[in-house]
Phi, psi and omega in degrees: 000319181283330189278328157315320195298276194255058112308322197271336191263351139026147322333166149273194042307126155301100197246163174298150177289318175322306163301340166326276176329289201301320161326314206266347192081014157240155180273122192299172180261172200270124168118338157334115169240162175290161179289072170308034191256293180289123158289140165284148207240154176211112177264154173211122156199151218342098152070001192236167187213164146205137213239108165221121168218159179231138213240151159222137161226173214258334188260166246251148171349282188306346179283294173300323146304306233275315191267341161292300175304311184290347158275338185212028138081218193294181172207179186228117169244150227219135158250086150213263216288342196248014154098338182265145188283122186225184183195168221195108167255128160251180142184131175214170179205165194291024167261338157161239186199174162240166159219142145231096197266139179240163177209110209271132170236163146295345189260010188123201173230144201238133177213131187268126170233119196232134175216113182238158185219162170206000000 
């Protein structure tokens, strides 16, 4: 499905993270860097957008939730079978939606931050 969407939303541009953050309206977490495997990606096209980049950090699941619920209230947090730990933030309304997903590693926590409008 994400590979139709942006197809259907076509130029990508590659954007900065900074420009990211401020787009979406969530706060990178402090101390973050992006995730270099992923580029941040920012699609436009007629009235419609979609923003996504991804952070890894060193510090551990709970820290890092912690500091998300306090900004942006509940999550639906998920355990499994193999002990790692992820959460899941949403929020949408009919101009489109945001996410933020965290994933607990051994190496720290990888957080997705996604935003789309139509």
């Amino acid at each position: 499905m994400l590979v139709s969407l942006m197809a259907s939303l076509s130029p990508t541009v590659l954007l900065h993270a900074e420009e990211i953050e401020k787009d979406l309206g969530i706060p990178f977490y402090p101390g973050s860097r992006q995730d270099t495997n992923y580029a941040p990606l920012g699609v436009d096209k007629g009235g419609q957008s979609f923003r996504n980049i991804n952070l890894i950090t060193p510090d551990n699941f709970s820290k890092v939730l912690a500091f998300y619920q306090g900004r942006l209230g509940k999550f639906s947090i998920f355990k499994s079978q193999t002990s790692a730990k992820s959460a899941l933030w949403n929020e949408s309304n009919p101009q489109g939606y945001r996410i933020l997903t965290l994933i607990g590693t051994q190496e720290g926590t990888k957080i997705t931050i996604t935003k789309r409008t139509w």
